[in-house]
C-alpha positions in Angstrom: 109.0 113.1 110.7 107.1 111.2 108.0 105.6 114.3 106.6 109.2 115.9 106.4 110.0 112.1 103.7 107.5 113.6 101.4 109.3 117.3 101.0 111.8 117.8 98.1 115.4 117.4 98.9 115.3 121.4 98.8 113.0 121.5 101.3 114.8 119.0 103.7 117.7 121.1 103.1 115.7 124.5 104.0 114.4 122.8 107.0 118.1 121.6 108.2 119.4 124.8 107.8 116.7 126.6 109.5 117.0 124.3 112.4 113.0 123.5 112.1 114.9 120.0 112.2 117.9 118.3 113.0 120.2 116.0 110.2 120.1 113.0 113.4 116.0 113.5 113.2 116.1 113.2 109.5 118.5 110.6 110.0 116.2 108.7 112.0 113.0 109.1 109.7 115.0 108.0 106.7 116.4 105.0 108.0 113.1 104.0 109.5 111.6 104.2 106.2 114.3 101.9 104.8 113.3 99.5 107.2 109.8 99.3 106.1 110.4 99.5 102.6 113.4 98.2 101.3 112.9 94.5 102.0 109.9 94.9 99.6 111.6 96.7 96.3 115.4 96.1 97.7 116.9 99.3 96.0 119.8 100.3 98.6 122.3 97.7 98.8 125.3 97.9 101.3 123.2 100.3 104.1 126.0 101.4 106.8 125.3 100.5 109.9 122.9 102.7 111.7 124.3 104.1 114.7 127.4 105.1 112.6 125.1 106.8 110.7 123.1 108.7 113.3 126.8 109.9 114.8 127.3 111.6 111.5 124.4 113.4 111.5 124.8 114.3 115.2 128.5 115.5 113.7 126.6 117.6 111.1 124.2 118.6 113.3 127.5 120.4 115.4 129.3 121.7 112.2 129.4 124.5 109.9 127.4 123.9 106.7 129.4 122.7 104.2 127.0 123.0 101.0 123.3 123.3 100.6 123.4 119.4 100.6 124.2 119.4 104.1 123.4 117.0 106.3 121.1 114.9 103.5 121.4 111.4 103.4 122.5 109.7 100.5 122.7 106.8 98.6 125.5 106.3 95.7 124.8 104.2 92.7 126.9 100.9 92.7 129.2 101.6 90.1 130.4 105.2 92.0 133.0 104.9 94.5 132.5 105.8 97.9 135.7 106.2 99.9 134.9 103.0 103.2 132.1 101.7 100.9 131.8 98.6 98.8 131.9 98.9 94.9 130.6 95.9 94.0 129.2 97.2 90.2 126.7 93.7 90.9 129.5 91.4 89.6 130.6 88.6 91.8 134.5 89.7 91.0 133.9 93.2 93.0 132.0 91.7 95.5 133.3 93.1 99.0 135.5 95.6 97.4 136.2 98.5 99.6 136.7 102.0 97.7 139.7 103.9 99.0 139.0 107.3 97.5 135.4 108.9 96.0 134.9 109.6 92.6 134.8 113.0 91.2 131.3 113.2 91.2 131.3 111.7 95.0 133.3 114.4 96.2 131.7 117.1 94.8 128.7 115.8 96.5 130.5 115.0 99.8 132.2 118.8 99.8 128.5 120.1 99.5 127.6 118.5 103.2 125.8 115.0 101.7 125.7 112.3 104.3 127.0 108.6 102.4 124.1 106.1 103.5 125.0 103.2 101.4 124.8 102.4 97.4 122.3 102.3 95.2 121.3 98.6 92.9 122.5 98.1 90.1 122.6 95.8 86.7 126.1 93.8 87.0 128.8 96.2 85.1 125.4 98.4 84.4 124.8 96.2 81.2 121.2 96.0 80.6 118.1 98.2 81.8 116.9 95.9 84.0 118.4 96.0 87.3 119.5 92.7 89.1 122.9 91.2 89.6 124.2 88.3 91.6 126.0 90.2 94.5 122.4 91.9 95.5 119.7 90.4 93.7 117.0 91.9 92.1 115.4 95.5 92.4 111.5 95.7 92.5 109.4 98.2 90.8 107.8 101.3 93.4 104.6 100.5 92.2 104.2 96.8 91.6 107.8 95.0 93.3 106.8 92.0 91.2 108.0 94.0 87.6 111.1 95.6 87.0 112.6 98.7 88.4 114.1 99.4 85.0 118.0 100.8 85.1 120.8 100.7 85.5 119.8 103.2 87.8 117.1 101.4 89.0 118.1 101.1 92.5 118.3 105.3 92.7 115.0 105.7 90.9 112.7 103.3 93.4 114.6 104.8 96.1 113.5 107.8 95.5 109.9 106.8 94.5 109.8 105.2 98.0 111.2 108.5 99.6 113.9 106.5 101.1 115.9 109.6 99.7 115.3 112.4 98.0 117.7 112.7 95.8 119.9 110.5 94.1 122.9 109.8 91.5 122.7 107.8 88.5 124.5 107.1 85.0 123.5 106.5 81.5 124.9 105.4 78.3 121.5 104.0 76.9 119.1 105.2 78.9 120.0 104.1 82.6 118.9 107.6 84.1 115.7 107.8 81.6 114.1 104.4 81.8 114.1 103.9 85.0 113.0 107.2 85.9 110.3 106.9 83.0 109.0 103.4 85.0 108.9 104.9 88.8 107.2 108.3 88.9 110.2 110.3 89.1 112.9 112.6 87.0 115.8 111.6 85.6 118.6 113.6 83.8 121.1 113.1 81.2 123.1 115.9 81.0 125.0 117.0 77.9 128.3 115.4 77.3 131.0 117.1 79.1 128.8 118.4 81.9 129.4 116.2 84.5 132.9 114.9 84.2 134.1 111.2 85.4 137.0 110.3 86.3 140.7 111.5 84.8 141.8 108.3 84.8 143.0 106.0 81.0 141.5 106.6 78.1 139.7 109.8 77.7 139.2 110.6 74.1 137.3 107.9 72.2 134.0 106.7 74.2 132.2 109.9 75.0 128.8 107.9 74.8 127.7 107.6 78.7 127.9 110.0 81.7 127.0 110.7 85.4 123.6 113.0 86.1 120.6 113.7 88.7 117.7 111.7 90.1 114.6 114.1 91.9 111.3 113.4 92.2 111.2 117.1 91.0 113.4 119.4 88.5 114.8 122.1 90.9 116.4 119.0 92.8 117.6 117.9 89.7 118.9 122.3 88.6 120.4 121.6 92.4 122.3 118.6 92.3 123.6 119.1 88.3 125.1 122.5 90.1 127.1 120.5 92.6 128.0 117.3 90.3 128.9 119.7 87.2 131.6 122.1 86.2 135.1 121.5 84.6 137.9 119.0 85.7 141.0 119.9 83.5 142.4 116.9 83.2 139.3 115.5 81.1 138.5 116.4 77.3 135.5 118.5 76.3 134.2 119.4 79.4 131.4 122.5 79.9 132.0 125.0 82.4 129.8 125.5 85.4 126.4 127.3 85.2 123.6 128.4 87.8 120.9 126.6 86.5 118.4 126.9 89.7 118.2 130.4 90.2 117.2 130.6 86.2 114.5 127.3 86.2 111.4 129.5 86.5 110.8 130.3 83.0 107.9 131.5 80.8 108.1 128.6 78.3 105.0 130.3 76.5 105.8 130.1 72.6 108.6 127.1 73.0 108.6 124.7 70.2 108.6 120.7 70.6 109.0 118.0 68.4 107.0 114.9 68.5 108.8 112.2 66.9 106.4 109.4 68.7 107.8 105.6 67.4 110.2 107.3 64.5 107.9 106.3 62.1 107.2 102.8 62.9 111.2 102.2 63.3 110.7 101.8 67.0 108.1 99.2 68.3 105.9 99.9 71.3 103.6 98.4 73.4 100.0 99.1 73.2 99.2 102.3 75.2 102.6 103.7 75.8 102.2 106.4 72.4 98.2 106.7 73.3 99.4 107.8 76.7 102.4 110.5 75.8 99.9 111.7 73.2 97.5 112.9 75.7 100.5 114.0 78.1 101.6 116.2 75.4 98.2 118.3 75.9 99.5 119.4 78.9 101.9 121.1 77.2 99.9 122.7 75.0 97.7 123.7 77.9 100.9 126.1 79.3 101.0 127.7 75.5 104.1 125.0 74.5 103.6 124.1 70.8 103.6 120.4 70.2 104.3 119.4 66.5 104.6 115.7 65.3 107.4 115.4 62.9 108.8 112.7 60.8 112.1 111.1 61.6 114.7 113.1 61.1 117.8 110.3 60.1 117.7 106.3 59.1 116.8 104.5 62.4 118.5 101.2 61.6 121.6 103.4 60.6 121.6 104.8 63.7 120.9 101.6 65.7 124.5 99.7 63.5 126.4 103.3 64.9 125.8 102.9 68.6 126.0 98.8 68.3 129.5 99.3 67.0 129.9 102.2 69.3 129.2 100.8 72.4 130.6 97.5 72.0 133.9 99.2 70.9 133.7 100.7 74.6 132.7 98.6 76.7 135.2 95.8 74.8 137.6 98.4 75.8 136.1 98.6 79.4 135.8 94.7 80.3 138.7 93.7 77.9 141.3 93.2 81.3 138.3 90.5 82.9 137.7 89.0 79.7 141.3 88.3 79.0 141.3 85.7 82.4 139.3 82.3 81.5 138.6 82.2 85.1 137.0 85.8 85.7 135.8 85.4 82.5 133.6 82.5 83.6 132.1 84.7 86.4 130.5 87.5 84.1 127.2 87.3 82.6 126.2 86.8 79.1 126.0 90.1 78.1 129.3 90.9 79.0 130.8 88.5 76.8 128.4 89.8 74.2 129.7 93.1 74.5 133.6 92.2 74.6 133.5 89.3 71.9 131.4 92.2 69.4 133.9 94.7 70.3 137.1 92.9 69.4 135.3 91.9 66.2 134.9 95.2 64.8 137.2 96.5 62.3 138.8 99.3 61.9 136.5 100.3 58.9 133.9 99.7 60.9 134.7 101.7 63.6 135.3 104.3 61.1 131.9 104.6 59.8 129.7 104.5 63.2 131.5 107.4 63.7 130.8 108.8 60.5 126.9 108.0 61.3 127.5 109.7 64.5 128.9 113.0 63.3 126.0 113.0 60.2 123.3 112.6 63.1 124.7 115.4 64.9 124.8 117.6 61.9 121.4 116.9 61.4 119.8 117.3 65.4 121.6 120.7 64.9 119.2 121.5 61.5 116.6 120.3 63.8 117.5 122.6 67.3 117.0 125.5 64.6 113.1 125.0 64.3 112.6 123.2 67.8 113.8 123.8 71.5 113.5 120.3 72.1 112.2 116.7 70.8 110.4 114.7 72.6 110.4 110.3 72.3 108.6 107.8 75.1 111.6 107.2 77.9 110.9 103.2 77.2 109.3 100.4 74.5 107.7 98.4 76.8 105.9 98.7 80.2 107.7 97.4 83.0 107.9 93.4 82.0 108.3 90.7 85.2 111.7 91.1 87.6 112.4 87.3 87.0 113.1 88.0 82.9 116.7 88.3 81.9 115.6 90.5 79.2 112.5 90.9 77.4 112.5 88.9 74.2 110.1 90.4 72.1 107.9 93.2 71.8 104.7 92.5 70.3 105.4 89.4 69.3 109.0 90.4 67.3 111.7 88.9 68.1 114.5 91.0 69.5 118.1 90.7 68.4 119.9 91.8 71.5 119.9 91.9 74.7 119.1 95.6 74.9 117.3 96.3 71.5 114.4 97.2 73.3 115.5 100.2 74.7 116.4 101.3 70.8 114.6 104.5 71.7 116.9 105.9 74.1 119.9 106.1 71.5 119.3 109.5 69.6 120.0 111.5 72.3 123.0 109.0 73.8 124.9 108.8 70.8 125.5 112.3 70.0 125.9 113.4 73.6 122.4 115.7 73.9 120.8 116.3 77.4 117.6 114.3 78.1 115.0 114.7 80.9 113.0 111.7 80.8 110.1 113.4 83.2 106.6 111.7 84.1 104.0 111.1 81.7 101.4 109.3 84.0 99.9 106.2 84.3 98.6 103.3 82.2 95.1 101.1 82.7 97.8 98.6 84.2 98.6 101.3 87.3 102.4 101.5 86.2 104.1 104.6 84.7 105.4 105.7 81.7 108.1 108.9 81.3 108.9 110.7 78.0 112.0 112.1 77.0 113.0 115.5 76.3 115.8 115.9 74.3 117.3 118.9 73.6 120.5 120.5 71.8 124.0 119.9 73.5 125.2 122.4 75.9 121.3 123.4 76.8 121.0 121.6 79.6 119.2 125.0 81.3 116.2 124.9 78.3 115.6 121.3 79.3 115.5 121.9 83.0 112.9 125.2 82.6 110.5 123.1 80.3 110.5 120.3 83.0 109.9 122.7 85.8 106.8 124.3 83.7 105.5 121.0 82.7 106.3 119.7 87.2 104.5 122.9 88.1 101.4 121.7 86.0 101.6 118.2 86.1 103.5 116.9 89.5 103.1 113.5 89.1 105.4 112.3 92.0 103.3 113.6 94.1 100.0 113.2 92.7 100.6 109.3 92.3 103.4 108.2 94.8 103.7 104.4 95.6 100.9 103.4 97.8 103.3 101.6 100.3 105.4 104.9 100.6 102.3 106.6 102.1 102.3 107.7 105.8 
């Protein structure tokens, strides 16, 4: 059953339907490989207990299929709810919380057959790339356990690295499907705004800046799962209707155009070897008759950078404003959470105003840009993974940072203008840890993205050319 870890989460799913295996023997494998694993990189939080789970797979086992996703176990990202499971979102004032209902996105995935294993880590509230919270500590790295996992879907991205499931939810505003994906070997997709609709619930209009998307260790799991998490729910704005996007991933991507934008110029610091190594990723591209081009940036970085400060702030203010407003749960939440409030409630209305005026002049201009390219591509991360103790990192090459989460500045073209990103594996560096890239594409082509991941998987296939060494046999 080891052998059957290492398949795609298509393949599992071939191989339940087939009946070449039961849903209680995959069951079985995947919680045995939890047990070896997960006390070393702790990335599934709140496991259900085992037996229940084997009875649900028996259950499955018994049933008509539901959905190609029937019978696969798995794990929800801590800020989901999972109707019987604990939404915690790592903050000490959600700790124990039992969900009543599943989110949107959860149901979709529950009416296509998955089996609900437990949650995914997460940063507390999802603030910050780095994922560790109070509730369930710290999540390590799939390749070195001692640096950081990345987030704030780091939990779903080591997880699957350590084929403790194979296939997995996240969320990004600023980059919490792309970095982490970008820093474990595996794929991680932000779809276009409107694609994968959260919940109808308050406001609905103003903060279209994050959104739910796929995890795989491969792109047609990622076509597979955006299928069953997408489509429209008309109680929400601007959302995109559904699409078949795995039947149309095989492509010939011969003659596509892609735009380098490397460090925007020298607005976006990196660490030594992180550009060296995209660079010669990029001739793999070139290699399958994709056209690579290096281009200069396209709109003022630091302008940019003010939008999706005032941006964000002004939603998440809006988000954590209730918790703030009580001294005594306002003691309990960390420091970046106050930031994000406090900077929020600061912001006038002029200033609000013109972020959004940034905004819409950026999307004006990635639309110029979508004319002469079919995608851009930017590293998925700064900085190589940095140690799992940090709060933060505080510099990168010896300049100070400003915020808590400057360092993930690159992530924000694509986030603050909505546009679907695949952050997809770009190898390794002399210090054994990987590195992603993002490509970025124009909103609504979520299917162009996918097709130039599949061709670049098909010639590259770096999850399975460099898994973690302790998620071997």
């Amino acid at each position: 059953m080891e052998e059957l870890l290492e398949r795609s989460a298509l393949a599992q799913a071939a191989a339940l339907e087939s009946r070449e295996i039961s849903a209680e023997e995959l069951m079985q494998a995947v919680l045995g490989r939890i047990e070896r694993e997960n006390p070393r990189v702790n990335a599934i939080v709140s496991l259900r207990d085992g037996e229940r789970l084997l009875a649900e797979a028996r259950a499955a086992d018994r049933a008509p299929r539901r959905g190609w996703m029937h019978g696969l176990p798995i794990a929800i990202k801590d800020l989901a709810n999972v109707a019987g499971l604990p939404t915690s979102m790592g903050s000490p004032l959600f700790a124990g919380q039992i969900a009543q209902s599943d989110d949107l996105m959860v149901a979709r995935m529950r009416a296509a057959g998955a089996i609900f294993i437990g949650k995914t880590n997460t940063p507390e509230f999802g603030l910050g790339s780095h994922t560790f919270n109070p509730v369930h500590g710290a999540t390590g790295n799939a390749y070195d356990a001692t640096r950081s996992a990345g987030g704030s879907s780091g939990g779903a991205a080591v997880a699957l690295a350590c084929r403790m499931v194979a296939l997995a939810d996240g969320s990004d505003m600023m980059g919490s499907l792309r970095n982490p994906a970008g820093w474990n070997n595996v794929y991680g997709m932000r779809p276009s705004w409107g694609r994968v609709p959260d919940q109808p619930e308050g406001e609905t209009f103003l903060h279209p800046l994050a959104t739910n998307g796929p995890m795989a260790r491969c792109p047609r799991d990622l076509a597979a799962l955006l299928e069953v998490q997408s489509g429209p729910e008309p109680r929400r704005p601007f959302t995109l209707p559904r699409e078949a996007f795995l039947r149309r991933i095989e492509a010939d991507v011969h003659g596509r155009k892609l735009g380098w934008l490397a460090d925007w110029g020298g607005a976006y610091a990196m660490e030594p070897g992180i550009l060296p190594l995209i660079e010669a990723a990029l001739r793999d591209f070139a290699a399958i008759g994709v056209e690579v081009e290096l281009i200069a940036p396209p709109f003022d970085a630091a302008r940019l950078w003010q939008s999706w400060l005032d941006l964000r702030a002004f939603a998440n203010a809006n988000r954590l404003a209730p918790l703030y407003a009580d001294p005594a749960r306002r003691a309990r939440l960390k420091p970046a959470a106050i930031w994000e409030v406090e900077t929020g409630q600061a912001l006038t209305v002029d200033a609000v105003q013109e972020a959004s005026l940034i905004r819409s002049q950026w999307y004006a201009g990635a639309a110029e840009l979508f004319q002469r390219y079919d995608a851009l591509i930017l590293p998925s991360a700064q900085l190589w993974p940095f140690p799992v103790d940090w709060v933060h990192p505080a510099a990168i090459n010896g300049a100070p940072l400003d915020t808590y989460h400057r360092w993930m500045e690159v992530v924000v073209p694509a986030s603050l203008i909505g546009l679907p990103a695949i952050s997809v594996p770009a190898g390794f560096g002399r210090n054994g840890l990987p590195m992603g890239m993002q490509l970025i594409g124009r909103h609504g082509d979520d299917l162009g993205l996918l097709q130039l991941a599949e061709a670049w998987h098909q010639a590259t296939d770096w999850p399975n050319r460099r898994p973690p060494p302790a998620a071997v046999g």
